[in-house]
C-alpha positions in Angstrom: 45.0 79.9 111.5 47.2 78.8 114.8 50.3 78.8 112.7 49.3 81.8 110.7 49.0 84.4 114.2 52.7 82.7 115.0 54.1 83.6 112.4 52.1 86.8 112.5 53.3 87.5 115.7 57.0 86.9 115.6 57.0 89.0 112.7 55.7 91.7 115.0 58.3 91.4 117.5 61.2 91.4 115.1 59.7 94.2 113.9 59.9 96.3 116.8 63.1 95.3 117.5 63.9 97.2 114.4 61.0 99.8 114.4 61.6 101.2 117.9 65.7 102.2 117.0 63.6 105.7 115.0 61.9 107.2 118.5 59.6 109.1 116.2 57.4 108.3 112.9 59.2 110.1 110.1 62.4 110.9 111.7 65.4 110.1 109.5 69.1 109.7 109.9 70.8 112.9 108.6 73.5 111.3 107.0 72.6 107.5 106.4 74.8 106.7 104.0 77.7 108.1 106.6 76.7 106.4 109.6 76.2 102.8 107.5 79.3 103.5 106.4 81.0 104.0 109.6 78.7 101.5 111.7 80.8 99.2 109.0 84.1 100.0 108.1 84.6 101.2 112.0 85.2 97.8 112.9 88.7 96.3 113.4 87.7 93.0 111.5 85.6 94.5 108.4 88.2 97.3 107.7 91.0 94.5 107.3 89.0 92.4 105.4 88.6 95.6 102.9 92.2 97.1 102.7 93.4 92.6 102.6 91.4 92.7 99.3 91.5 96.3 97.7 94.9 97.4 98.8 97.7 97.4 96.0 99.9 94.4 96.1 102.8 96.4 97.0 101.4 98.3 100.2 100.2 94.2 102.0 103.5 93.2 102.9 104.4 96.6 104.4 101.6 96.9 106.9 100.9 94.7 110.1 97.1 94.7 110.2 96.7 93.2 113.7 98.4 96.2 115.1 95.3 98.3 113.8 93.6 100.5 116.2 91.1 103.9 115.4 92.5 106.9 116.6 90.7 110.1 117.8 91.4 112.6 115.7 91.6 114.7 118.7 94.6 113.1 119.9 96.6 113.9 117.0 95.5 117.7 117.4 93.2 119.5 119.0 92.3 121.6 115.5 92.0 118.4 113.4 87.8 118.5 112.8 87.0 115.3 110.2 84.1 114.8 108.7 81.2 112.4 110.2 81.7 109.8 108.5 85.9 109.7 107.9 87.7 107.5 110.2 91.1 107.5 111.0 93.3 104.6 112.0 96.6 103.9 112.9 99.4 100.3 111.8 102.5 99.3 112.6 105.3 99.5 109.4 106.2 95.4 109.4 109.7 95.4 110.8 109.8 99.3 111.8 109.3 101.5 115.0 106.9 103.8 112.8 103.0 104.1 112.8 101.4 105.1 109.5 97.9 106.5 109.8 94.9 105.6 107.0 92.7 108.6 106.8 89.6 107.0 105.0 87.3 110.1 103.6 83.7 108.6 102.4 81.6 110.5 99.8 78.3 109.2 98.8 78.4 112.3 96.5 80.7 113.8 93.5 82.5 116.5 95.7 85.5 118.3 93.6 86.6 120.0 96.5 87.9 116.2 98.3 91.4 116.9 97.3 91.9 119.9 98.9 90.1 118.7 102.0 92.1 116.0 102.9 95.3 118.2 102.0 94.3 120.3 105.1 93.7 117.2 107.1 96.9 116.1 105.9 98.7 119.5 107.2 97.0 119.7 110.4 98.1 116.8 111.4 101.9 117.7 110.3 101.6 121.2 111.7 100.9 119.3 114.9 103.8 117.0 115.3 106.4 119.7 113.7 104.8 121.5 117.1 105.4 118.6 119.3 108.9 117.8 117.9 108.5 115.0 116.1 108.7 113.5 112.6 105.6 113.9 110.1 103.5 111.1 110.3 103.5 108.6 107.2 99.8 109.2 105.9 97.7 107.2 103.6 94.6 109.0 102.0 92.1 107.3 100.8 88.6 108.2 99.1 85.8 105.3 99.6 82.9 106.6 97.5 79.4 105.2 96.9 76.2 106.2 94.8 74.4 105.8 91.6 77.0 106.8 89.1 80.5 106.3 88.5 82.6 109.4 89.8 85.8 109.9 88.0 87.9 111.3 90.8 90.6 113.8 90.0 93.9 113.6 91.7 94.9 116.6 93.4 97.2 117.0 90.2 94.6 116.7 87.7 93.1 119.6 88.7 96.5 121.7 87.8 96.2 123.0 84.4 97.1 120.2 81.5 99.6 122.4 79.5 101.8 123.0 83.2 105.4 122.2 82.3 106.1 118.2 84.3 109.3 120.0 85.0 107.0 121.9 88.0 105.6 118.9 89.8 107.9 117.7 91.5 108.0 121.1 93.2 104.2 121.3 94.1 102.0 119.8 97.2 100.8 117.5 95.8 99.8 114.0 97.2 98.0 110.7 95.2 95.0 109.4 96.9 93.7 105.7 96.8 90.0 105.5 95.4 87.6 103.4 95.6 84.5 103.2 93.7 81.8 101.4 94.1 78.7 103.3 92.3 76.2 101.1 91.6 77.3 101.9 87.6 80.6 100.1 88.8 78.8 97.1 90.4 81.5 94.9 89.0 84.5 96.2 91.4 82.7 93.7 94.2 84.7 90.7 94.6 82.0 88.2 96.1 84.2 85.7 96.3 86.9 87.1 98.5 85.4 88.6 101.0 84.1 87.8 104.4 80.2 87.9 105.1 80.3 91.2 107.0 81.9 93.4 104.1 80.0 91.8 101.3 77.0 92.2 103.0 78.1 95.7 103.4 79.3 96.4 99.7 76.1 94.5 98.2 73.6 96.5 100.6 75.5 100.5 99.3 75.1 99.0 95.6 72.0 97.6 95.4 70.0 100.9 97.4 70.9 102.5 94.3 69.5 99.6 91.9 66.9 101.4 89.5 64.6 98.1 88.9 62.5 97.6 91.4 62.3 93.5 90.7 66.4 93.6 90.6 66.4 95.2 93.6 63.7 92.8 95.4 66.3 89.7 94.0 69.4 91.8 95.4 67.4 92.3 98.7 66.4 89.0 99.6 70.0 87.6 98.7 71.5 89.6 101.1 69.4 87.9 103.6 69.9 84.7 102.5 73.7 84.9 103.0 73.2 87.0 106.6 71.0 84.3 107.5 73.9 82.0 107.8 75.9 83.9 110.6 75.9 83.5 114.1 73.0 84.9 116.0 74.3 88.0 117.7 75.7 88.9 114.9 72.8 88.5 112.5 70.5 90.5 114.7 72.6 93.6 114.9 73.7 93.4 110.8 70.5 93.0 110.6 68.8 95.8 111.8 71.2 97.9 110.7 70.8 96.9 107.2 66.7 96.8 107.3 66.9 100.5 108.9 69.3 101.7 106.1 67.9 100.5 103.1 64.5 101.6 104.7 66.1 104.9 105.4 67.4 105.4 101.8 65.5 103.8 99.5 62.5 105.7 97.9 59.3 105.0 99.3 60.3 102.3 101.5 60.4 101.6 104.8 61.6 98.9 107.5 58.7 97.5 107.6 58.2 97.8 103.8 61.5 96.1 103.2 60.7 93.0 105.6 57.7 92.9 103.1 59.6 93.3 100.2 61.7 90.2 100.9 59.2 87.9 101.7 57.3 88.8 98.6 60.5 88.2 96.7 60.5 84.5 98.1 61.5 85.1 100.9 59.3 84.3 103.6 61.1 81.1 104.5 64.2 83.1 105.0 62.6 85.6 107.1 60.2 83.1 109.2 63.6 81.3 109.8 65.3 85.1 111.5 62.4 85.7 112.9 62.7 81.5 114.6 66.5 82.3 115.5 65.5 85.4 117.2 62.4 84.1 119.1 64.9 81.4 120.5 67.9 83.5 121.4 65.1 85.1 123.7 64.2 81.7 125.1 67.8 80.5 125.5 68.5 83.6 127.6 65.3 83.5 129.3 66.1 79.9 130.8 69.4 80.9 131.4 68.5 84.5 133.6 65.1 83.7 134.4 63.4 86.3 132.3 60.1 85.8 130.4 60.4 86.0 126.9 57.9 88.7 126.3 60.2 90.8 128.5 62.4 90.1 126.6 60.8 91.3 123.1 61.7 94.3 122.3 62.1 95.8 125.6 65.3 97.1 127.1 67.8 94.4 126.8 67.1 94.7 123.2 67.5 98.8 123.3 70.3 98.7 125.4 72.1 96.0 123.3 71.6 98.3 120.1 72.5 101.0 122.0 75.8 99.7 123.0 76.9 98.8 119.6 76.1 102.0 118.3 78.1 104.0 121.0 80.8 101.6 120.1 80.3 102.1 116.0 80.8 106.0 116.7 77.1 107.0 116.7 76.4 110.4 117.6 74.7 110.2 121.4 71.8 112.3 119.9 71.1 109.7 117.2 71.2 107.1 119.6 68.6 108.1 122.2 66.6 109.1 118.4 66.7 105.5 117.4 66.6 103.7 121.1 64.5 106.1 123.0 66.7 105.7 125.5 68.1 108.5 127.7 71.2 110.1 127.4 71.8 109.1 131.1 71.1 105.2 130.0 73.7 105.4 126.7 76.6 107.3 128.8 76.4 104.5 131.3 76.7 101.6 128.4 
Protein backbone atom coordinates (compact mmCIF):
# COMPACT_ATOMS: atom_id res chain seq x y z
CA UNK A 1 0.00 0.00 0.00
CA UNK A 2 3.28 2.20 1.06
CA UNK A 3 4.65 1.73 -2.42
CA UNK A 4 1.31 2.02 -4.07
CA UNK A 5 0.50 6.03 -2.53
CA UNK A 6 4.39 6.69 -3.85
CA UNK A 7 3.94 5.86 -6.86
CA UNK A 8 0.46 7.37 -6.55
CA UNK A 9 1.81 10.48 -5.48
CA UNK A 10 4.71 11.18 -7.79
CA UNK A 11 2.40 10.54 -10.50
CA UNK A 12 0.41 13.55 -9.04
CA UNK A 13 3.24 15.85 -9.04
CA UNK A 14 4.31 15.09 -12.57
CA UNK A 15 1.11 15.65 -13.37
CA UNK A 16 0.74 19.05 -12.33
CA UNK A 17 3.76 19.94 -13.67
CA UNK A 18 2.05 19.31 -16.93
CA UNK A 19 -1.64 20.07 -15.88
CA UNK A 20 -1.03 23.58 -14.50
CA UNK A 21 0.78 24.96 -18.15
CA UNK A 22 -3.60 25.17 -19.30
CA UNK A 23 -4.64 28.04 -16.40
CA UNK A 24 -8.14 26.99 -17.08
CA UNK A 25 -10.21 23.50 -17.47
CA UNK A 26 -11.10 23.33 -21.10
CA UNK A 27 -8.98 25.90 -22.52
CA UNK A 28 -7.10 24.88 -25.70
CA UNK A 29 -4.27 26.06 -27.76
CA UNK A 30 -5.65 27.82 -30.92
CA UNK A 31 -3.33 26.58 -33.13
CA UNK A 32 -1.58 23.32 -31.62
CA UNK A 33 -0.36 21.91 -34.30
CA UNK A 34 1.49 25.56 -35.10
CA UNK A 35 2.91 26.09 -31.87
CA UNK A 36 4.33 22.16 -31.60
CA UNK A 37 5.55 22.92 -34.65
CA UNK A 38 7.43 25.91 -33.92
CA UNK A 39 8.26 24.98 -30.17
CA UNK A 40 10.30 22.27 -32.43
CA UNK A 41 11.65 23.27 -35.59
CA UNK A 42 12.41 26.88 -33.78
CA UNK A 43 15.41 25.51 -32.34
CA UNK A 44 18.94 25.94 -33.83
CA UNK A 45 19.89 22.14 -33.20
CA UNK A 46 16.45 20.33 -34.39
CA UNK A 47 16.10 22.56 -37.64
CA UNK A 48 19.69 21.38 -38.72
CA UNK A 49 19.08 18.00 -37.88
CA UNK A 50 15.92 18.31 -40.37
CA UNK A 51 17.28 20.27 -43.44
CA UNK A 52 21.07 17.60 -42.79
CA UNK A 53 18.57 14.83 -43.58
CA UNK A 54 15.66 16.09 -45.95
CA UNK A 55 17.59 18.67 -47.91
CA UNK A 56 18.58 17.62 -51.64
CA UNK A 57 22.10 16.43 -51.95
CA UNK A 58 22.99 19.27 -54.04
CA UNK A 59 21.82 22.29 -51.65
CA UNK A 60 24.33 20.39 -48.24
CA UNK A 61 27.50 21.40 -49.54
CA UNK A 62 26.38 24.98 -50.33
CA UNK A 63 25.10 26.07 -46.97
CA UNK A 64 27.12 26.56 -43.67
CA UNK A 65 24.64 25.40 -40.97
CA UNK A 66 26.50 26.66 -37.98
CA UNK A 67 26.03 30.17 -39.18
CA UNK A 68 22.11 29.63 -38.76
CA UNK A 69 20.33 32.18 -36.86
CA UNK A 70 16.12 33.09 -36.88
CA UNK A 71 15.44 36.30 -38.08
CA UNK A 72 12.50 38.62 -37.23
CA UNK A 73 10.58 39.05 -39.96
CA UNK A 74 10.41 42.59 -38.85
CA UNK A 75 13.90 43.30 -39.52
CA UNK A 76 13.67 42.45 -43.08
CA UNK A 77 10.57 44.89 -43.41
CA UNK A 78 8.32 46.37 -41.43
CA UNK A 79 5.13 45.13 -43.87
CA UNK A 80 6.41 41.49 -43.87
CA UNK A 81 3.39 39.75 -41.55
CA UNK A 82 4.12 35.63 -41.56
CA UNK A 83 1.99 33.40 -40.45
CA UNK A 84 2.15 31.90 -36.60
CA UNK A 85 3.69 29.20 -37.14
CA UNK A 86 6.37 30.07 -40.28
CA UNK A 87 9.79 30.72 -39.25
CA UNK A 88 12.30 32.36 -40.98
CA UNK A 89 16.03 31.90 -40.78
CA UNK A 90 18.98 33.12 -42.19
CA UNK A 91 22.89 30.86 -43.49
CA UNK A 92 25.90 31.74 -44.68
CA UNK A 93 26.65 30.58 -48.66
CA UNK A 94 29.97 28.21 -47.89
CA UNK A 95 32.76 30.32 -49.28
CA UNK A 96 30.57 33.50 -50.13
CA UNK A 97 29.83 37.00 -48.41
CA UNK A 98 25.97 36.24 -49.13
CA UNK A 99 23.13 35.22 -46.54
CA UNK A 100 20.36 33.08 -47.99
CA UNK A 101 17.11 33.13 -46.00
CA UNK A 102 14.83 29.65 -45.45
CA UNK A 103 11.29 30.72 -45.22
CA UNK A 104 9.70 27.53 -43.71
CA UNK A 105 5.61 27.78 -44.21
CA UNK A 106 3.80 24.83 -42.03
CA UNK A 107 0.30 23.70 -42.98
CA UNK A 108 -1.41 21.06 -40.96
CA UNK A 109 -4.19 21.54 -43.65
CA UNK A 110 -4.59 21.29 -47.67
CA UNK A 111 -4.45 25.15 -48.39
CA UNK A 112 -4.28 25.81 -52.40
CA UNK A 113 -3.78 29.26 -51.81
CA UNK A 114 0.23 28.39 -50.21
CA UNK A 115 1.81 29.25 -53.49
CA UNK A 116 0.66 32.52 -53.78
CA UNK A 117 1.23 33.22 -50.17
CA UNK A 118 4.70 32.72 -49.98
CA UNK A 119 5.01 34.60 -53.46
CA UNK A 120 3.99 37.78 -51.57
CA UNK A 121 6.30 36.93 -48.73
CA UNK A 122 8.80 36.38 -51.30
CA UNK A 123 8.11 40.11 -52.82
CA UNK A 124 7.96 41.91 -49.66
CA UNK A 125 10.99 41.01 -48.74
CA UNK A 126 12.52 42.09 -52.35
CA UNK A 127 10.42 45.21 -52.42
CA UNK A 128 12.33 45.89 -49.26
CA UNK A 129 15.86 45.59 -50.08
CA UNK A 130 15.31 47.10 -53.82
CA UNK A 131 14.13 50.13 -51.12
CA UNK A 132 17.22 49.94 -49.10
CA UNK A 133 19.65 49.56 -52.11
CA UNK A 134 20.65 46.42 -52.04
CA UNK A 135 20.66 43.03 -53.83
CA UNK A 136 17.48 40.58 -53.52
CA UNK A 137 17.99 38.25 -50.99
CA UNK A 138 18.66 34.53 -52.19
CA UNK A 139 15.34 32.85 -50.79
CA UNK A 140 14.55 29.25 -50.08
CA UNK A 141 10.71 28.35 -49.70
CA UNK A 142 9.74 25.62 -48.29
CA UNK A 143 6.33 23.97 -47.34
CA UNK A 144 6.51 21.46 -44.06
CA UNK A 145 2.99 19.94 -44.00
CA UNK A 146 1.41 17.58 -41.57
CA UNK A 147 -2.13 15.71 -41.15
CA UNK A 148 -4.09 12.63 -41.84
CA UNK A 149 -3.86 12.42 -45.58
CA UNK A 150 -1.35 12.84 -48.17
CA UNK A 151 -1.53 16.46 -49.82
CA UNK A 152 -0.33 16.53 -53.30
CA UNK A 153 1.06 20.05 -53.36
CA UNK A 154 0.94 22.06 -56.62
CA UNK A 155 3.86 24.05 -57.64
CA UNK A 156 3.06 27.53 -58.24
CA UNK A 157 3.28 26.34 -61.96
CA UNK A 158 0.88 23.62 -61.83
CA UNK A 159 -1.69 25.77 -61.18
CA UNK A 160 -1.12 27.60 -64.76
CA UNK A 161 -3.26 25.97 -67.22
CA UNK A 162 -1.75 22.47 -68.77
CA UNK A 163 -2.15 23.34 -72.49
CA UNK A 164 0.08 26.98 -71.78
CA UNK A 165 2.71 26.98 -74.48
CA UNK A 166 6.58 25.97 -72.25
CA UNK A 167 7.70 28.58 -74.54
CA UNK A 168 5.86 31.21 -71.80
CA UNK A 169 7.50 30.01 -68.53
CA UNK A 170 10.44 31.13 -68.63
CA UNK A 171 8.75 34.51 -68.75
CA UNK A 172 6.36 34.09 -65.75
CA UNK A 173 6.97 34.53 -61.67
CA UNK A 174 7.19 31.67 -61.01
CA UNK A 175 9.35 29.98 -58.12
CA UNK A 176 9.72 25.89 -57.06
CA UNK A 177 9.05 25.26 -53.45
CA UNK A 178 10.63 22.32 -51.42
CA UNK A 179 7.80 20.11 -49.71
CA UNK A 180 7.67 18.06 -47.25
CA UNK A 181 5.09 15.65 -46.29
CA UNK A 182 4.62 13.87 -43.64
CA UNK A 183 0.71 12.88 -43.33
CA UNK A 184 0.30 10.18 -41.38
CA UNK A 185 -0.83 8.26 -45.03
CA UNK A 186 2.96 8.99 -45.81
CA UNK A 187 4.34 7.60 -42.49
CA UNK A 188 7.09 5.99 -44.40
CA UNK A 189 9.00 9.52 -45.30
CA UNK A 190 10.40 9.21 -41.48
CA UNK A 191 13.88 8.14 -41.49
CA UNK A 192 14.20 6.67 -37.85
CA UNK A 193 17.43 5.87 -38.19
CA UNK A 194 19.01 9.14 -39.15
CA UNK A 195 17.85 11.33 -37.04
CA UNK A 196 18.66 12.76 -33.63
CA UNK A 197 16.21 12.04 -30.59
CA UNK A 198 14.61 15.59 -30.56
CA UNK A 199 13.34 15.46 -34.36
CA UNK A 200 12.20 11.94 -34.34
CA UNK A 201 10.46 12.38 -31.31
CA UNK A 202 9.00 15.30 -33.11
CA UNK A 203 8.11 13.63 -36.47
CA UNK A 204 6.72 10.40 -34.65
CA UNK A 205 4.53 12.53 -32.21
CA UNK A 206 2.66 14.82 -35.70
CA UNK A 207 2.20 11.22 -37.26
CA UNK A 208 1.00 9.12 -34.84
CA UNK A 209 -1.87 12.01 -33.39
CA UNK A 210 -3.34 11.32 -36.61
CA UNK A 211 -3.12 7.30 -36.21
CA UNK A 212 -6.92 5.97 -36.64
CA UNK A 213 -6.44 2.68 -34.33
CA UNK A 214 -6.60 3.37 -31.09
CA UNK A 215 -4.23 0.15 -30.00
CA UNK A 216 -1.64 1.40 -32.83
CA UNK A 217 -1.70 4.60 -31.44
CA UNK A 218 -1.28 3.38 -27.58
CA UNK A 219 2.04 1.22 -29.16
CA UNK A 220 3.16 4.51 -30.99
CA UNK A 221 2.54 6.43 -27.77
CA UNK A 222 4.43 4.62 -25.33
CA UNK A 223 7.45 4.20 -27.75
CA UNK A 224 7.89 7.62 -27.97
CA UNK A 225 8.39 7.56 -24.35
CA UNK A 226 10.55 4.87 -24.29
CA UNK A 227 13.14 6.61 -26.56
CA UNK A 228 12.49 10.24 -24.60
CA UNK A 229 13.18 8.39 -21.63
CA UNK A 230 16.75 8.07 -22.53
CA UNK A 231 17.75 11.84 -22.70
CA UNK A 232 19.11 14.00 -20.26
CA UNK A 233 16.90 15.24 -17.54
CA UNK A 234 16.18 18.82 -18.46
CA UNK A 235 15.66 17.97 -21.48
CA UNK A 236 13.20 15.16 -21.03
CA UNK A 237 11.05 17.19 -18.71
CA UNK A 238 10.46 20.06 -21.12
CA UNK A 239 9.95 17.48 -24.50
CA UNK A 240 8.06 16.02 -22.29
CA UNK A 241 5.46 18.19 -21.36
CA UNK A 242 5.30 19.54 -24.43
CA UNK A 243 4.54 16.34 -26.10
CA UNK A 244 1.89 15.13 -23.30
CA UNK A 245 0.09 18.67 -23.73
CA UNK A 246 -0.01 18.37 -27.55
CA UNK A 247 -1.18 15.02 -28.17
CA UNK A 248 -3.65 15.77 -25.14
CA UNK A 249 -4.56 18.90 -27.02
CA UNK A 250 -5.14 17.17 -30.32
CA UNK A 251 -6.15 13.97 -30.03
CA UNK A 252 -9.97 13.15 -29.77
CA UNK A 253 -11.20 12.60 -26.45
CA UNK A 254 -7.98 12.68 -24.75
CA UNK A 255 -6.38 14.51 -22.34
CA UNK A 256 -2.87 14.91 -20.46
CA UNK A 257 -3.84 13.15 -17.97
CA UNK A 258 -5.62 10.65 -20.22
CA UNK A 259 -2.43 10.17 -22.19
CA UNK A 260 -0.18 9.48 -19.01
CA UNK A 261 -2.88 6.76 -18.62
CA UNK A 262 -2.84 5.66 -21.93
CA UNK A 263 0.83 4.77 -21.76
CA UNK A 264 0.92 3.05 -18.72
CA UNK A 265 -1.91 0.89 -19.77
CA UNK A 266 0.02 0.20 -22.97
CA UNK A 267 2.95 -1.25 -20.71
CA UNK A 268 4.12 1.36 -19.79
CA UNK A 269 4.10 1.98 -16.28
CA UNK A 270 7.72 1.11 -15.75
CA UNK A 271 8.64 3.70 -18.25
CA UNK A 272 6.56 6.30 -16.63
CA UNK A 273 7.31 5.34 -12.79
CA UNK A 274 10.93 5.64 -14.08
CA UNK A 275 10.16 9.79 -15.49
CA UNK A 276 8.25 10.29 -12.79
CA UNK A 277 11.84 8.76 -10.43
CA UNK A 278 14.09 11.16 -12.62
CA UNK A 279 11.94 14.04 -11.97
CA UNK A 280 11.35 13.49 -8.22
CA UNK A 281 15.26 13.39 -7.99
CA UNK A 282 16.15 16.40 -10.15
CA UNK A 283 14.00 18.09 -7.40
CA UNK A 284 16.13 16.57 -4.60
CA UNK A 285 19.41 17.17 -6.35
CA UNK A 286 18.50 20.90 -6.62
CA UNK A 287 17.03 20.95 -3.30
CA UNK A 288 20.45 19.89 -1.57
CA UNK A 289 22.15 22.05 -3.69
CA UNK A 290 19.82 25.61 -2.95
CA UNK A 291 18.36 24.53 0.13
CA UNK A 292 14.84 24.28 -1.06
CA UNK A 293 12.38 21.58 0.12
CA UNK A 294 11.26 19.36 -2.45
CA UNK A 295 7.61 19.97 -2.05
CA UNK A 296 8.43 23.57 -2.94
CA UNK A 297 9.82 22.50 -5.45
CA UNK A 298 6.75 20.36 -7.02
CA UNK A 299 5.09 22.08 -9.29
CA UNK A 300 5.43 25.45 -7.87
CA UNK A 301 7.15 28.42 -9.50
CA UNK A 302 10.54 27.22 -10.42
CA UNK A 303 8.73 24.72 -12.47
CA UNK A 304 6.31 27.59 -14.04
CA UNK A 305 8.91 29.82 -14.55
CA UNK A 306 11.27 27.28 -16.18
CA UNK A 307 8.38 26.40 -18.77
CA UNK A 308 7.73 29.70 -19.06
CA UNK A 309 11.21 30.63 -20.19
CA UNK A 310 11.38 28.09 -22.75
CA UNK A 311 8.35 29.01 -24.22
CA UNK A 312 9.13 32.81 -24.52
CA UNK A 313 12.30 31.49 -26.04
CA UNK A 314 10.31 28.81 -28.59
CA UNK A 315 8.33 32.04 -29.84
CA UNK A 316 5.10 31.52 -27.71
CA UNK A 317 2.67 34.15 -27.83
CA UNK A 318 2.88 36.09 -24.18
CA UNK A 319 -0.92 35.52 -24.00
CA UNK A 320 -0.54 31.69 -24.37
CA UNK A 321 2.06 31.71 -21.97
CA UNK A 322 0.49 33.30 -18.90
CA UNK A 323 -2.71 30.69 -20.35
CA UNK A 324 -0.64 27.72 -19.74
CA UNK A 325 1.72 29.00 -16.60
CA UNK A 326 -0.69 31.24 -14.89
CA UNK A 327 1.86 33.40 -14.54
CA UNK A 328 1.67 37.14 -15.02
CA UNK A 329 2.57 39.02 -17.85
CA UNK A 330 4.89 41.04 -15.55
CA UNK A 331 6.69 37.56 -14.41
CA UNK A 332 7.16 36.18 -18.33
CA UNK A 333 8.48 39.85 -19.59
CA UNK A 334 11.11 39.65 -16.83
CA UNK A 335 12.26 35.87 -17.95
Amino acid sequence: MEKQSQNENRESHLEQDIGKIKAKKGQELSQPHDLFFKANMGQKEVLTDFLENYLPAELQPILQYRSLIPVEPKTISPKLKLGEADLLFRFQLQDLNYYLLLLMEHKSYEDRYTPIQILRYISEIWHHDLAQNHSLSPILPLVFHQGKKRWQYLQLKDHLPKELPAALLPYLPLYQALYYDFSWENAGVLKSGDLGTELYIYLKTIISVYEPEEKAFKEQTLKIFQIMNQLEIDTLVEIATKTITYLGTTRKGCSEEKIIELIKQSGGEKTMESIFDRVEQRGVTIGKQEGITIGELRGERREKLAIAFKMKKDGFPIEKIMEYTGLSQEEIMDL
